[in-house]
KOLDODO-473244 format. One line per field, with one value per residue (C-alpha): residue number from 1; z, x, y. Coordinates in Angstrom, 1 decimal, padded with zeros to 4 digits. Last residue first. Layout:
% residues N
n: NUM/... .
c3: Z/... .
c1: X/... .
c2: Y/... .
***
This chain:
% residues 429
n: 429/428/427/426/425/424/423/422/421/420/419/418/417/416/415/414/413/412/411/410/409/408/407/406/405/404/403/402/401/400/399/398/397/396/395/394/393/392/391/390/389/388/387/386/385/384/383/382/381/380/379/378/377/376/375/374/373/372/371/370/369/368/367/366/365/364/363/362/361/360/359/358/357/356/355/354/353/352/351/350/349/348/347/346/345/344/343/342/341/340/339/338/337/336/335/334/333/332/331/330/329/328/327/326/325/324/323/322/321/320/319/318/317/316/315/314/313/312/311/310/309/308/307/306/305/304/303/302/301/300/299/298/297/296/295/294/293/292/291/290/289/288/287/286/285/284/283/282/281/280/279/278/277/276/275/274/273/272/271/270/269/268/267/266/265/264/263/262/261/260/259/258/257/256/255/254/253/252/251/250/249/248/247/246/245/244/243/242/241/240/239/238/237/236/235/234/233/232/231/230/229/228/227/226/225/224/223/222/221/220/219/218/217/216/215/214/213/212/211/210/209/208/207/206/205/204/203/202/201/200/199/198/197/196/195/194/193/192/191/190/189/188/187/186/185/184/183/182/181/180/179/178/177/176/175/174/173/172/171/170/169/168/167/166/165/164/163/162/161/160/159/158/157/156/155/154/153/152/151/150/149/148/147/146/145/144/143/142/141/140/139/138/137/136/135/134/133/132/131/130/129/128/127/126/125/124/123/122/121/120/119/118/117/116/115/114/113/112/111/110/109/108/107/106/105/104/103/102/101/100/99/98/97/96/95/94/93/92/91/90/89/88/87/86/85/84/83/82/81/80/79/78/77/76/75/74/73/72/71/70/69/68/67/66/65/64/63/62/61/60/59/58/57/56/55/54/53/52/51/50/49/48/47/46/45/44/43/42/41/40/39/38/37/36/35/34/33/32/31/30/29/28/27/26/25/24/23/22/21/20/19/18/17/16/15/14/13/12/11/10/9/8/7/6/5/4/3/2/1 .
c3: 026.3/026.2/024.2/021.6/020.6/020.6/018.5/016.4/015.7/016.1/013.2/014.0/010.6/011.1/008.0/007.4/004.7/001.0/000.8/-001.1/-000.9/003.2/004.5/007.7/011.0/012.0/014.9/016.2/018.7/021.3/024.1/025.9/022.6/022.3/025.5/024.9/021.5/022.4/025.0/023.1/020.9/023.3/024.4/021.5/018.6/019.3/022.9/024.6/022.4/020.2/020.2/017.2/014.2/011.3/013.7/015.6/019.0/020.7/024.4/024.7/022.4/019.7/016.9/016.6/013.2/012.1/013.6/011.4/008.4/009.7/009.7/007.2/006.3/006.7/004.1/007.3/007.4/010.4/008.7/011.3/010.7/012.1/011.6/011.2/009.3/007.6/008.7/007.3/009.0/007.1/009.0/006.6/008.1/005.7/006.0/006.4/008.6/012.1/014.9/013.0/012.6/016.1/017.3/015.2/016.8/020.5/020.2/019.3/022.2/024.7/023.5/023.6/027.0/028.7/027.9/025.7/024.9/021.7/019.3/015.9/012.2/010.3/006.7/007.3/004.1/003.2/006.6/005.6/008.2/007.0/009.4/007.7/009.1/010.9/014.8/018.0/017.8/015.1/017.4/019.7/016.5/015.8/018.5/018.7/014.9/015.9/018.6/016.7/013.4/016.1/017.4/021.2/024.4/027.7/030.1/029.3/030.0/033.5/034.8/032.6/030.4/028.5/026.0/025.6/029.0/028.4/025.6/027.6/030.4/028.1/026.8/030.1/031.5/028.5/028.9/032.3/031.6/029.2/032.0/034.1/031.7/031.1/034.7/035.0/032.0/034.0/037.2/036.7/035.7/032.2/030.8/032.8/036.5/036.5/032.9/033.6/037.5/035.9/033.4/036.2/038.2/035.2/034.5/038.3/038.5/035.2/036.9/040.3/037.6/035.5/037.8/039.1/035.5/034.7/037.9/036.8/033.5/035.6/037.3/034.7/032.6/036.0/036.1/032.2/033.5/036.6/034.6/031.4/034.4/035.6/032.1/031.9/035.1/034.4/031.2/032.6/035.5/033.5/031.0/034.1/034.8/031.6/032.1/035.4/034.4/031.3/033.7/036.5/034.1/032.1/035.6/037.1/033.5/034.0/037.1/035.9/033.3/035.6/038.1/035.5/034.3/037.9/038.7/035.9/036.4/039.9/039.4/036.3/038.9/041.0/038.4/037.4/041.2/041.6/038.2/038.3/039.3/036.4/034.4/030.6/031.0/032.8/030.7/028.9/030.2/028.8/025.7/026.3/026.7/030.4/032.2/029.5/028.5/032.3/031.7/028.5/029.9/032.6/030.9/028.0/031.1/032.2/028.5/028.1/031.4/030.8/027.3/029.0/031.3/029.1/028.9/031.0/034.0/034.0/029.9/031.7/033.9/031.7/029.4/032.1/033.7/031.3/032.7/035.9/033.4/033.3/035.8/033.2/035.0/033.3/029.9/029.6/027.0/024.0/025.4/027.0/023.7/022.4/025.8/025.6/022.0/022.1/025.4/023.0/020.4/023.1/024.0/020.5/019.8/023.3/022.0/019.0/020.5/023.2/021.0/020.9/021.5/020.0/016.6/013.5/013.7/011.0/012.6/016.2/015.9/012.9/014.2/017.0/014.8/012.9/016.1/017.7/014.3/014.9/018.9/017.5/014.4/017.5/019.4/016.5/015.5/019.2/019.6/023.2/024.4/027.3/026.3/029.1/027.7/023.7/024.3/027.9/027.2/023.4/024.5/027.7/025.4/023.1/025.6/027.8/024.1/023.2/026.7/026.6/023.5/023.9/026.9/024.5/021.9/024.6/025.9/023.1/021.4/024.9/026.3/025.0/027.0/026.7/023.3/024.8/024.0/024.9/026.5/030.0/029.3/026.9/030.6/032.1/035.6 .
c1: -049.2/-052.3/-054.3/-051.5/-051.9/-055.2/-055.8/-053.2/-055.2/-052.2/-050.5/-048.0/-047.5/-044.8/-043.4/-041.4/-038.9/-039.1/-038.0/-040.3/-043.1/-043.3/-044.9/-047.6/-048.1/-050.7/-050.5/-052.7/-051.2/-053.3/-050.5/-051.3/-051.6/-047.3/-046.9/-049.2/-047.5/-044.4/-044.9/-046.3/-043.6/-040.4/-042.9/-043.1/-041.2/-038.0/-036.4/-038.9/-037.4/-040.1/-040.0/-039.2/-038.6/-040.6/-043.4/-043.7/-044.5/-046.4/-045.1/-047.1/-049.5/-048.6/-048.4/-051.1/-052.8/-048.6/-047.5/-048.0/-046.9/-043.7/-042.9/-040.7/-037.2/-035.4/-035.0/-036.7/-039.6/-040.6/-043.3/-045.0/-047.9/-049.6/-053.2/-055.4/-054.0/-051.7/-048.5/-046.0/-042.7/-040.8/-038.1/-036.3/-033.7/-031.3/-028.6/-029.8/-033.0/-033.9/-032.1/-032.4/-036.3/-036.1/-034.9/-036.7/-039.7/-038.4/-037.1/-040.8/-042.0/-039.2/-039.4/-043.3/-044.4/-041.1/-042.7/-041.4/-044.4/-045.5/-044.3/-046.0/-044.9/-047.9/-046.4/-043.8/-044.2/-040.3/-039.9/-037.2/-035.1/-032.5/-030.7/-028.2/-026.6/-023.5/-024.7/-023.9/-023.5/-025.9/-028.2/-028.3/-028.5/-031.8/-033.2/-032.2/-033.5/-036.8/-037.4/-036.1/-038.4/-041.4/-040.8/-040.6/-041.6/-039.8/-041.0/-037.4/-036.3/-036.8/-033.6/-032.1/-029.5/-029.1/-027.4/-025.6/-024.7/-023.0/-021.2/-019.7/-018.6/-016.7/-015.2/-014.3/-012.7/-010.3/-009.6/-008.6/-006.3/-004.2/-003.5/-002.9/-000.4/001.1/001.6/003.2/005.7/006.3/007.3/011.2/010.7/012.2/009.0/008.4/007.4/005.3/003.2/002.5/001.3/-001.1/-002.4/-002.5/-004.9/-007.4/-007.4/-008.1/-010.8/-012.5/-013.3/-014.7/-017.1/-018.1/-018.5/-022.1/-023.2/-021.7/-023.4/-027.0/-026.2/-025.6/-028.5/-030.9/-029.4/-029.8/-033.2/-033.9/-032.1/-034.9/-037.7/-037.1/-036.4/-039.7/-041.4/-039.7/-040.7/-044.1/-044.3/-042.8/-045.1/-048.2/-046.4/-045.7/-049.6/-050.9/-049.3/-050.3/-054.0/-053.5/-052.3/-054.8/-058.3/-056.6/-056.9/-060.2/-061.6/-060.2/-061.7/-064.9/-065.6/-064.2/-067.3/-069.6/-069.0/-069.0/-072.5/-073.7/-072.7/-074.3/-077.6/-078.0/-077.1/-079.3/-082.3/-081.6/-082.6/-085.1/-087.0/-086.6/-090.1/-091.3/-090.8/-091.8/-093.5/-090.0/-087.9/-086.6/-087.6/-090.8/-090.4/-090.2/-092.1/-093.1/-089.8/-087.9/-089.6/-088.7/-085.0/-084.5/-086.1/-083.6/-080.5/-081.4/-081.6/-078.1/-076.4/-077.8/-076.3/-072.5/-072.8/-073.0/-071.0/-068.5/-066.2/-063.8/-065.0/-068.5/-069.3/-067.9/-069.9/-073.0/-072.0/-071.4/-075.6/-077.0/-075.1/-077.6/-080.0/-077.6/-080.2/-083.3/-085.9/-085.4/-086.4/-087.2/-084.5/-085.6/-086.0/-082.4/-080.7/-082.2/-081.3/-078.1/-077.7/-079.1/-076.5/-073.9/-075.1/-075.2/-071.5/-070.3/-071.4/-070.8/-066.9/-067.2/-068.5/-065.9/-062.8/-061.7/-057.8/-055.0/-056.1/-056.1/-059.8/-060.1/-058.4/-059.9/-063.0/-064.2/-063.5/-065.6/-068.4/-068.2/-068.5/-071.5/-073.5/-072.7/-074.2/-077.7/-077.6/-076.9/-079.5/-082.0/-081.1/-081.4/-085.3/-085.8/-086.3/-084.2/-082.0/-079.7/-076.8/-077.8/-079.3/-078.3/-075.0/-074.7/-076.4/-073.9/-070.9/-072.4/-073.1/-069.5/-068.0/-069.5/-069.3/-065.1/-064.8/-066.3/-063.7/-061.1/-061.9/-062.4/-059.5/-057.6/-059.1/-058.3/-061.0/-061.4/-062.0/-058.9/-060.3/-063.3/-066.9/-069.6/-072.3/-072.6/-071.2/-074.7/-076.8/-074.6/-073.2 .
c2: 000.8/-001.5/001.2/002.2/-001.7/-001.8/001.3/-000.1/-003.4/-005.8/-008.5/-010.9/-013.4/-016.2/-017.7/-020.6/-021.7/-021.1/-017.6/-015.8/-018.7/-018.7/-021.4/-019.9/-019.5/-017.0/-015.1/-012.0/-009.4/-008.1/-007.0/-010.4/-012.3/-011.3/-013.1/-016.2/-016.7/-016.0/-018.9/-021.7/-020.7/-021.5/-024.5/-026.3/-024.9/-024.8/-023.9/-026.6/-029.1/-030.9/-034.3/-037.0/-034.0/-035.7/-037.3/-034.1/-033.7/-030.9/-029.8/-026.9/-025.6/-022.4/-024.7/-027.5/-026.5/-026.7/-030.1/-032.8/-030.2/-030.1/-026.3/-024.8/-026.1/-022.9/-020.1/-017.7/-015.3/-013.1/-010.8/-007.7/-006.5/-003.1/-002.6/000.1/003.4/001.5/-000.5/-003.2/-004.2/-007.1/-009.6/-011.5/-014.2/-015.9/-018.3/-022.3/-020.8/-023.3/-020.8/-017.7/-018.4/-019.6/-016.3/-013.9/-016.4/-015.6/-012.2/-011.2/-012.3/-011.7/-008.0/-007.8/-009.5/-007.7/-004.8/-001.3/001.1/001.9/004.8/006.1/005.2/004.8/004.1/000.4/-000.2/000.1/-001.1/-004.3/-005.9/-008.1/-010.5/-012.5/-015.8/-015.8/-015.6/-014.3/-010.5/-010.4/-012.0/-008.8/-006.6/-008.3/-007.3/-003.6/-003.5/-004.6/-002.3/000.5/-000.8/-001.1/002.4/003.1/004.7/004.1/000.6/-000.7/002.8/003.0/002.5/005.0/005.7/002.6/001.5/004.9/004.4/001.7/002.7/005.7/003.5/001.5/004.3/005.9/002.7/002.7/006.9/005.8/002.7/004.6/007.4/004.5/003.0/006.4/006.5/003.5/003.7/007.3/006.0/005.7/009.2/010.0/011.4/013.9/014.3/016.8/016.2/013.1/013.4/016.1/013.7/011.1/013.4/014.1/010.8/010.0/012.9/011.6/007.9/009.8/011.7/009.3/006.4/007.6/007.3/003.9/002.9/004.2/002.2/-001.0/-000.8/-000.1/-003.1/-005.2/-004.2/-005.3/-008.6/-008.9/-007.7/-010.1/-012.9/-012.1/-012.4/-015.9/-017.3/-016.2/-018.0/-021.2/-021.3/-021.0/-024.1/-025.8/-025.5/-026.4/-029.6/-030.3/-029.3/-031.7/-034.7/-034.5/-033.6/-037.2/-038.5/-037.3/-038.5/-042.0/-042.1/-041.0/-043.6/-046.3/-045.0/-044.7/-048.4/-049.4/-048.0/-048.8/-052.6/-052.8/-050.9/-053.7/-056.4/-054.4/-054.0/-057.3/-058.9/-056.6/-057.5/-061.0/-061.8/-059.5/-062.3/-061.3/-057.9/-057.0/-058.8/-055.6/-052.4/-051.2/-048.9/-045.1/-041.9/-040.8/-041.0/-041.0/-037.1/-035.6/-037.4/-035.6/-032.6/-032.3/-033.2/-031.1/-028.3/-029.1/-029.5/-026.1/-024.7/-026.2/-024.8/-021.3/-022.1/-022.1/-025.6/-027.8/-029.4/-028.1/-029.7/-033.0/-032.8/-032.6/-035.0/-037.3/-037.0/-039.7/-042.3/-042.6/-043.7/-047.3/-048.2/-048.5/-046.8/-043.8/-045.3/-048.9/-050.1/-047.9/-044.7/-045.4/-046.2/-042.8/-040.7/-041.8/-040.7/-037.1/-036.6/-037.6/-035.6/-032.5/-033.7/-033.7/-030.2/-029.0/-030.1/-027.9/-024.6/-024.8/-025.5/-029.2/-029.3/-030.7/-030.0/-032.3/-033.2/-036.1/-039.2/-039.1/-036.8/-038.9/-042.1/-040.5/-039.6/-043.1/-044.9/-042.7/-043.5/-047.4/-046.8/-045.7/-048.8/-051.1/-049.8/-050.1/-053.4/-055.0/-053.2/-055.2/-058.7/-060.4/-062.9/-062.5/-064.1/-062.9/-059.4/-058.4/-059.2/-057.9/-054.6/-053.7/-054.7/-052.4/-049.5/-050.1/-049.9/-046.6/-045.1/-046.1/-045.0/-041.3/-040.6/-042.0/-039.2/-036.7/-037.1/-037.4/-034.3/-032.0/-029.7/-026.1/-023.0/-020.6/-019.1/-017.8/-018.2/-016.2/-018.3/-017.3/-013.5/-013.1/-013.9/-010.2/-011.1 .
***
């Protein structure tokens, strides 16, 4: 494994706001509490302002992460941010309260595990060797633990009430960790399950499709031979045969069953074609006449800048994809869906804009996440805008698309904005 691997950063590496917010709160109110008893029921001497001017700074920063960071979840680069600071203000409350022999030192190794839980290895390694040298430096460098020089007779029984309480605080800390780790890999599980539940449906349905086409081709010929059969029977027996109102309905029948054959197999002709080659605009337009079928509003589709024409392959990943935001922009638009192509000799965009409402604005950095909740729309069905778009988004990403959601100004509603690198595109066909 290549060292630059360690620390590249990848979008699925993040750890979750709230629990790192309430993760933060319970260290920063273990330390003051911690402070206050060993400062004023203890008495024991040590630099009181100067811990408690350490510990302010770490409120502000995580009334900062809690009410200023709008996204559900702290990307890599950010949360080793907060973890290194975190790590920075350990180490300062601890190189004021006796250094490594201070039994809450055991403390100092959560921001490290949480850094192996959930982020890069990379940041996992740094936070591991600041560890290291942190402790190296307390154990040389730092003011005498309180009450020692005073009474050092009541060392070993502090030290192991200290011991004690440390001990507890990091195992609550912990716990609560283990949990909230529980609850989001649970949820990000179901949403793993969802996805592949719906790419094998788009398989199995695309396979019934193929099915049924090969059957409307293997019924062609024994279907002629009975028209071709009552025809004769027609014309031998005449028109004033008792039989003939029979006949004529067979005959009627036939040419019935042929037609509807015929469209079939003009859907599809083989089994294979969902994996066959395509245009965008085709793609598009077979989409959009499958809601047509099933809804009043207008679909327009406009290609007019649609210059690098070429063909990509058919996936499950990219019809259910794109279905799925044309189909909550139909679903949430009053009467109008605009869906615009645009291509050059590097990218290919494509514009799903609807006259709808827009996106709630508590919601829009967090689109694209599972289960999000909105304070103007209560919860978030899983067919809107929670999960239905957590997974479009993770099955158009798979074929390299890029998603921005956006407000729309030419029709006043919302606006989603797929772009691919056509080289990247033509590459995953």
């Amino acid at each position: 494994m290549r060292i630059s691997n360690l620390f590249r950063l990848r979008e699925n590496l993040n750890l979750d706001r709230k629990t790192l917010v309430i993760l933060r709160w319970i260290a920063l109110i273990g330390q003051f509490s911690t402070i206050i008893l060993v400062y004023f029921y203890l008495k024991l001497d040590f630099p009181f302002l100067f811990t408690c001017a350490i510990i302010f700074l770490g409120f502000l920063t995580n009334i900062y992460l809690q009410f200023k960071i709008k996204s559900i979840l702290v990307k890599d680069l950010n949360a080793s941010i907060y973890l290194i600071y975190d790590l920075i203000q350990l180490t300062s409350l601890l190189y004021l309260t006796g250094g490594i022999s201070n039994p809450f030192s055991i403390l100092i190794i959560i921001p490290a595990i949480v850094s192996s839980t959930f982020l890069s290895k990379g940041t996992t390694i740094i936070l591991g060797i600041l560890t290291i040298i942190f402790l190296f430096c307390l154990s040389i460098f730092h003011y005498p633990l309180p009450g020692i020089h005073n009474n050092s007779e009541t060392f070993p029984k502090l030290y192991l009430t200290g011991y004690f309480l440390a001990v507890v605080v990091g195992l609550v800390f912990l716990s609560y960790f283990g949990i909230r780790f529980s609850g989001e890999s649970k949820r990000r599980s179901d949403a793993v399950t969802k996805l592949q539940q719906v790419i094998a449906k788009e398989y199995e349905l695309e396979s019934l499709g193929g099915q049924a086409a090969a059957a409307a081709h293997s019924l062609g010929t024994p279907l002629a031979t009975i028209s071709v059969v009552a025809s004769e029977l027609k014309k031998e027996l005449g028109r004033n045969s008792e039989h003939s109102k029979d006949i004529e309905l067979l005959v009627s029948q036939t040419k019935r069953c042929g037609e509807i054959l015929k469209q079939i197999s003009k859907k599809q002709i083989k089994e294979d074609q969902f994996f066959s080659k395509t245009s965008i605009d085709s793609l598009l337009n077979e989409i959009i006449e499958s809601f047509k079928e099933t809804s009043s509003k207008k679909l327009i589709l406009n290609s007019e800048k649609y210059n690098n024409k070429f063909t990509l392959q058919r996936s499950p990943e990219l019809i259910y994809g794109l279905r799925n935001f044309i189909g909550n922009a139909v679903k949430f638009s009053r009467s109008i869906v605009e869906i615009e192509v645009k291509s050059d000799l590097t990218n290919l965009e494509v514009l799903i804009n609807d006259d709808g409402p827009g996106f709630p604005e508590d919601i829009k950095l967090n689109l694209g996440e599972p289960y999000i909740k909105s304070k103007s729309t209560k919860v978030i069905s899983n067919t809107g805008t929670g999960l239905g778009t957590f997974l479009g988004k993770t099955l158009l990403e798979r074929k390299s698309a890029r998603l921005s959601f956006l407000q729309n100004d030419k029709l006043g509603g919302a606006s989603v904005k797929i772009i691919w690198n056509i080289v990247d595109l033509k590459t995953n066909v």
